[in-house]
C-alpha positions as CSV (number, residue, x, y, z in Angstrom):
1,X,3.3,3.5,37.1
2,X,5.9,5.3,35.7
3,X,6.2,6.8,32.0
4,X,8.6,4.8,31.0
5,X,5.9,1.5,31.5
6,X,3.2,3.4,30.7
7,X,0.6,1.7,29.0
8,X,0.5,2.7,25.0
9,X,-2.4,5.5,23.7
10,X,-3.3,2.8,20.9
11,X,-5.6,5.6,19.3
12,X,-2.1,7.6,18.3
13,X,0.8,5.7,19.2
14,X,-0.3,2.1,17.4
15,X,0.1,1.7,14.1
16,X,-2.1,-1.3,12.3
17,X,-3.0,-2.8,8.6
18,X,-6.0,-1.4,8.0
19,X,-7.4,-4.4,6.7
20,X,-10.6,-3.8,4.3
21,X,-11.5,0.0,5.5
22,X,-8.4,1.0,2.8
23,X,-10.9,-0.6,0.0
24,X,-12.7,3.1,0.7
25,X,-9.3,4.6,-0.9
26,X,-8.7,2.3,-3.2
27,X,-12.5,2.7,-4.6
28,X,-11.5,6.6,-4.7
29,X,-8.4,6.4,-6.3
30,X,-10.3,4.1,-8.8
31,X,-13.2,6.5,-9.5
32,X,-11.2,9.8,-9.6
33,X,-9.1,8.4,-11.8
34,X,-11.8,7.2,-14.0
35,X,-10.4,3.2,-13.8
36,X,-13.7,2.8,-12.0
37,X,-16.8,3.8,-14.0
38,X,-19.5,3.6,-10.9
39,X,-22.0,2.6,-14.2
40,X,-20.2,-0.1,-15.5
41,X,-17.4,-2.1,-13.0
42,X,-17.7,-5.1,-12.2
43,X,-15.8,-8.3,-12.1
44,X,-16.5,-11.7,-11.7
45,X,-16.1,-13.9,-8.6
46,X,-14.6,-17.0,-8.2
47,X,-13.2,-16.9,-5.2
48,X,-9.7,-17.0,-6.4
49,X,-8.3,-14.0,-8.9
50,X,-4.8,-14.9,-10.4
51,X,-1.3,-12.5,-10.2
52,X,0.9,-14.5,-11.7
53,X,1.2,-17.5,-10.8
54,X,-0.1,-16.6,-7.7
55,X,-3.7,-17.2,-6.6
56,X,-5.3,-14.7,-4.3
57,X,-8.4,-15.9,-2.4
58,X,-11.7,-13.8,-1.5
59,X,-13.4,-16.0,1.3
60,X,-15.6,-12.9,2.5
61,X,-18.9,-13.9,0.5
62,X,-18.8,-17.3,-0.4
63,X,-22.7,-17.8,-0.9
64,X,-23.0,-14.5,-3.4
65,X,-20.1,-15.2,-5.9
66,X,-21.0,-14.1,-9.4
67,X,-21.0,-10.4,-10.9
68,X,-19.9,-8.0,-8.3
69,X,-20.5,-3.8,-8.6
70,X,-18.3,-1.7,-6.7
71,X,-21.5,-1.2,-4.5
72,X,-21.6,-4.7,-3.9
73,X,-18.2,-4.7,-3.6
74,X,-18.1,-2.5,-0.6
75,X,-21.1,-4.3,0.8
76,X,-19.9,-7.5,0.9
77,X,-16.2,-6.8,1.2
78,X,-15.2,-8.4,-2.2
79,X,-11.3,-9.4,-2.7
80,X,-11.1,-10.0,-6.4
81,X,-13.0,-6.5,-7.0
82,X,-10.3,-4.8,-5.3
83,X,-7.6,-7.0,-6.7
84,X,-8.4,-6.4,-10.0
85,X,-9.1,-2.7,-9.9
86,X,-6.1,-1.9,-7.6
87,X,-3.7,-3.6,-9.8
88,X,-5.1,-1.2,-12.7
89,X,-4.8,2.0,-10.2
90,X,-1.0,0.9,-9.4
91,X,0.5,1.4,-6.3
92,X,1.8,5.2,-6.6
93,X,-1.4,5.3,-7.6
94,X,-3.2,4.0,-4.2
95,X,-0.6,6.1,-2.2
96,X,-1.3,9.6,-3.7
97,X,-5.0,8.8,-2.9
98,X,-4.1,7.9,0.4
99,X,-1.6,10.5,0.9
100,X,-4.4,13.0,-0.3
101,X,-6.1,11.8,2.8
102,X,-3.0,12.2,5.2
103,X,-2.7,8.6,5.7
104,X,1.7,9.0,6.1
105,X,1.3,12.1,8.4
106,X,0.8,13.0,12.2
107,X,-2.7,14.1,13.0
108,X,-1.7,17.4,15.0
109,X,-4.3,16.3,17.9
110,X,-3.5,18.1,21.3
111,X,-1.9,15.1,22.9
112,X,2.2,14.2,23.5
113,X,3.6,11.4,21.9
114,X,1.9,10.7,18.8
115,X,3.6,8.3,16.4
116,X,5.0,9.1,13.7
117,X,5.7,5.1,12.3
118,X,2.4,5.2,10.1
119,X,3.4,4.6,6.6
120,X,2.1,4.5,2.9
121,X,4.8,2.5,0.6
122,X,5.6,3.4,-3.3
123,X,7.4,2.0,-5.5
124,X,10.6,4.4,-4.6
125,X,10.3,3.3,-0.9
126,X,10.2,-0.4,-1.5
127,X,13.8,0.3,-3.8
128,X,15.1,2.4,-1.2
129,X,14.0,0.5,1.9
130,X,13.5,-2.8,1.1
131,X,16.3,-3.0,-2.0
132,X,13.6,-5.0,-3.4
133,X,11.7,-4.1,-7.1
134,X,8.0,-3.9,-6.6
135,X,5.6,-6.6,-7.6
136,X,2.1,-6.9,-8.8
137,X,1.3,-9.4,-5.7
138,X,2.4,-6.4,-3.5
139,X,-0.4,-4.6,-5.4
140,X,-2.9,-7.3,-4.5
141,X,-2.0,-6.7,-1.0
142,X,-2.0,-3.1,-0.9
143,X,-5.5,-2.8,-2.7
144,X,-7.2,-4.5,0.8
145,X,-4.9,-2.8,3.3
146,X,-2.5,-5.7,3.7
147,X,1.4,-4.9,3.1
148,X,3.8,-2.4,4.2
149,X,0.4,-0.2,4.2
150,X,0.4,0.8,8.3
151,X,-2.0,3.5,10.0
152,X,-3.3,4.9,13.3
153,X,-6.7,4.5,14.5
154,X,-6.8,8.0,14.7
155,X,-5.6,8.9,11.6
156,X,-8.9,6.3,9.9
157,X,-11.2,8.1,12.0
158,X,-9.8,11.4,10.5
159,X,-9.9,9.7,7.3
160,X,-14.2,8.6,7.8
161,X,-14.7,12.1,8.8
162,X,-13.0,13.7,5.5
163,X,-14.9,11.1,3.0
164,X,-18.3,12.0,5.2
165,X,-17.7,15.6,4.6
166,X,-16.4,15.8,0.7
167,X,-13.2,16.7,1.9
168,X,-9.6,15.5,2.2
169,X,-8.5,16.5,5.4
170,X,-9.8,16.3,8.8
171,X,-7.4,17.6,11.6
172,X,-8.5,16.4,15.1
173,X,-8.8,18.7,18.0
174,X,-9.7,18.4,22.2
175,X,-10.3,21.8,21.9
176,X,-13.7,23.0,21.9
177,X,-14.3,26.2,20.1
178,X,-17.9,27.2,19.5
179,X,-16.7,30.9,17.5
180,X,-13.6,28.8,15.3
181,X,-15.2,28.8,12.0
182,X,-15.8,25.6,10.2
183,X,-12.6,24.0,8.6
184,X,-12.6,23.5,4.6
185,X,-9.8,21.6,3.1
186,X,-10.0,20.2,0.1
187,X,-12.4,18.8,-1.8
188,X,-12.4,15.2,-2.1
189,X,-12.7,16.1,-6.4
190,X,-15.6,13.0,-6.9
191,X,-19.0,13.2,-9.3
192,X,-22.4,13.1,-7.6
193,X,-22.9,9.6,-9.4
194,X,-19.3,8.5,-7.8
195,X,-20.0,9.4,-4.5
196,X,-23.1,8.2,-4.5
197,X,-22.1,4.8,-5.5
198,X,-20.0,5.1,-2.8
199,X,-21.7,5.7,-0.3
200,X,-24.0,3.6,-1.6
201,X,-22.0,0.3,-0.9
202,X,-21.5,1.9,2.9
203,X,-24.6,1.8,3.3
204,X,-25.4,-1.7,1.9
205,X,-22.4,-3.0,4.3
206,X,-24.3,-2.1,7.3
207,X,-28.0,-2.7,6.4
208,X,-27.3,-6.0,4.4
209,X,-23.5,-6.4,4.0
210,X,-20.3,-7.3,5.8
211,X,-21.4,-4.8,8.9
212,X,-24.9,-5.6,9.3
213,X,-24.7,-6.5,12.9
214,X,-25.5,-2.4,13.5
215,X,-28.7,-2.8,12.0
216,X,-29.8,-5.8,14.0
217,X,-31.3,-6.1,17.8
218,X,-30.0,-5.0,20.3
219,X,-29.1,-2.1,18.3
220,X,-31.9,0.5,17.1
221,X,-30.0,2.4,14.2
222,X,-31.5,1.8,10.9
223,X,-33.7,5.5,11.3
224,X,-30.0,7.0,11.9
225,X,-28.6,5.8,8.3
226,X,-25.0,4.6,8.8
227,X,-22.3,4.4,6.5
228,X,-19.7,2.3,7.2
229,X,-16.9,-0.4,6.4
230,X,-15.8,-3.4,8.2
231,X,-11.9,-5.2,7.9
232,X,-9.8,-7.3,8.5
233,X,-6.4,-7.3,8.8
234,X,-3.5,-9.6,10.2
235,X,0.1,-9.0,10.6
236,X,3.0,-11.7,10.9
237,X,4.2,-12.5,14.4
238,X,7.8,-13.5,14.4
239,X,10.0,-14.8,17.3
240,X,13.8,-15.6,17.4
241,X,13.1,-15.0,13.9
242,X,10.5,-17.7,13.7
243,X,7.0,-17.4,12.1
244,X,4.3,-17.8,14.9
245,X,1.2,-17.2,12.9
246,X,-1.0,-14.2,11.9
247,X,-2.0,-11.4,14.3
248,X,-5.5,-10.3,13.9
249,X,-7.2,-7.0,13.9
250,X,-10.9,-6.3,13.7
251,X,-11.8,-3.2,12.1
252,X,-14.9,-0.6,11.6
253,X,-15.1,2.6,10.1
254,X,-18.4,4.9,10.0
255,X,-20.2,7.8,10.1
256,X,-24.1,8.5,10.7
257,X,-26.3,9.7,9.3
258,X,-24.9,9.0,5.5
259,X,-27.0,12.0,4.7
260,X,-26.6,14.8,6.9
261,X,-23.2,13.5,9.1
262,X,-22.7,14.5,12.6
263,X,-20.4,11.0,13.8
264,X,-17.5,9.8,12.9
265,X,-16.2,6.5,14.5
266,X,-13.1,4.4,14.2
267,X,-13.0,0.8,15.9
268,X,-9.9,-1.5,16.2
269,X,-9.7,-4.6,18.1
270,X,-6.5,-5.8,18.3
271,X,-6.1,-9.4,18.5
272,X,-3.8,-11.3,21.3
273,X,-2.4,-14.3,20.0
274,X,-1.8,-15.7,16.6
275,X,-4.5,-17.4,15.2
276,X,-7.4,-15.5,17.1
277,X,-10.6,-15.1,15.1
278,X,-10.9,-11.6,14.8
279,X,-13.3,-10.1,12.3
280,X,-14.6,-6.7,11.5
281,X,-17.7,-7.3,11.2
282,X,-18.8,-9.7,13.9
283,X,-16.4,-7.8,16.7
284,X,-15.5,-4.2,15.7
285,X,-18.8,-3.4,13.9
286,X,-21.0,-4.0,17.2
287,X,-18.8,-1.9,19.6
288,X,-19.4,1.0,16.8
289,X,-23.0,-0.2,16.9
290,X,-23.1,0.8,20.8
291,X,-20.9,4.1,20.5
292,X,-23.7,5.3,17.7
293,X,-26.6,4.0,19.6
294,X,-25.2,5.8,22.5
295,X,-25.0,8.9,20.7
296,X,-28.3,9.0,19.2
297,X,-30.0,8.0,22.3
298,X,-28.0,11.0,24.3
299,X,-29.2,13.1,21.5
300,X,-32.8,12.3,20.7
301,X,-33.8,11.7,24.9
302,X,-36.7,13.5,26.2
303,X,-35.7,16.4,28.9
304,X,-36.7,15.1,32.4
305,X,-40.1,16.6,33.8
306,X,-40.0,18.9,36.1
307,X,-40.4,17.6,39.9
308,X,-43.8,18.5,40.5
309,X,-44.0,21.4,43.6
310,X,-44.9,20.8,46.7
311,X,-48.0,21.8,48.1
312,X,-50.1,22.4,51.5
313,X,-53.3,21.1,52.0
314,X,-55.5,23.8,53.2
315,X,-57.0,23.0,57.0
């Protein structure tokens, strides 16, 4: 095949909506800016929330409507939470937090042709791009990874990595090093009580929530304490500019174990045709739930005996 047909490294070169793994930022930008008190938000669920005159619909936990925490927002992938709390954050708001992360840069990995497409929209870019004034629906959008909001797998499982470590910036490498001393970027600037309500919700979603497929047979994980976070996302398909439907992407983000992390993962399953069911948490979370069960297997196996040695019976 030659390079001009070659198949496309998805991990570097595609560039997605990330769905409902952005709720992770958006929570961040909400408690470091204090808009989120980990004690006290909540919101109430309808199932609609209202921007404008426009209704916004949260289908993702349609038997559990009511009060919902930011734990319980992560858990169950709640809409309106994000909606509402997004929309206080602002979107220059949502993208210096995911700027913070490098979310609108290159990863540096050792490998040619890495994309540089991936964007995080402001306010300015949406003048200077799109001639077009921002609007609190774009908000909406942005707060759950929908919009002009577009991202690498790589670059999320960079991004899992940094919030599993405190920190802000986690630069892939190919490259093993056993003397390079361990990286320290900076510091992801969150209470004890903030991160722990955030990580508290990532571990609801996969015990009890939107991702608990990993914590169901076959898998074996629920010693290993995963933190995770399922999406989402679709993106218009247009042709001879005609609207074709909504292409959709299953995500899952993670890392294991919650308390000690040694894992990061990153799943994307990139839907074929518009109108394909393609959900986070019944497609993406389960291929994560076999890369971690893999690992922790290949980690916790027993050595093999020793063939016993041969010997000769005495005559």
């Amino acid at each position: 095949m030659t390079e001009s047909k070659a198949w496309t490294n998805r991990a570097i070169g595609g560039v997605y909506p990330p769905g409902s793994t952005f709720k992770i930022v958006t929570s961040i930008a909400g408690l470091r800016s204090g808009i989120i008190d980990p004690a006290n938000a909540h919101v109430e669920c309808t199932g609609t929330y209202m921007v404008g005159n426009k209704a916004f619909v949260c289908n993702n936990h349609n038997a559990s409507r009511g009060t919902i925490t930011l734990p319980m927002a992560i858990e169950k992938s709640c809409n309106t939470f994000f909606y509402d709390y997004g929309l206080k954050v602002g979107p220059d708001g949502l993208a210096a937090e995911a700027r913070r992360f490098h979310l609108d840069q290159r990863t540096g990995i050792e490998l040619p042709h890495e994309t540089g497409r991936m964007l995080v929209p402001t306010t300015e870019w949406m003048l200077r791009v799109k001639k077009q004034k921002w609007v609190p629906g774009e908000t909406a959008n942005y707060s759950i990874g929908q919009g002009a909001l577009g991202v690498t797998p790589l670059q999320m499982a960079c991004f899992v990595a940094s919030v599993a470590r405190g920190e802000t910036h986690t630069p892939p490498t190919l490259i093993h090093n056993p003397e390079h001393p361990r990286l320290k970027t900076e510091a992801i600037d969150m209470t004890n009580k903030q991160y722990a309500a955030l990580l508290d919700g990532m571990r609801r979603c996969v015990e009890t929530g939107s991702g608990k497929k990993l914590s169901q047979p076959p898998f074996n994980l629920r010693e290993q304490k995963i933190a995770g976070k399922t999406g989402t996302a679709q993106q218009a398909v247009y042709e001879d500019g005609q609207f074709k439907g909504n292409l959709n992407y299953a995500w899952f983000i993670g890392f294991a174990p919650y308390d000690n992390p040694e894992i990061a993962i990153a799943v994307i399953l990139e839907g074929t045709a518009p109108g394909e069911e393609y959900g986070g948490g019944a497609m993406a979370a389960p291929v994560a739930g076999a890369i971690f069960q893999k690992y922790f297997d290949k980690k916790y196996e027993k050595p093999a005996l020793p063939a016993p040695a041969a010997t000769t019976a005495a005559r």
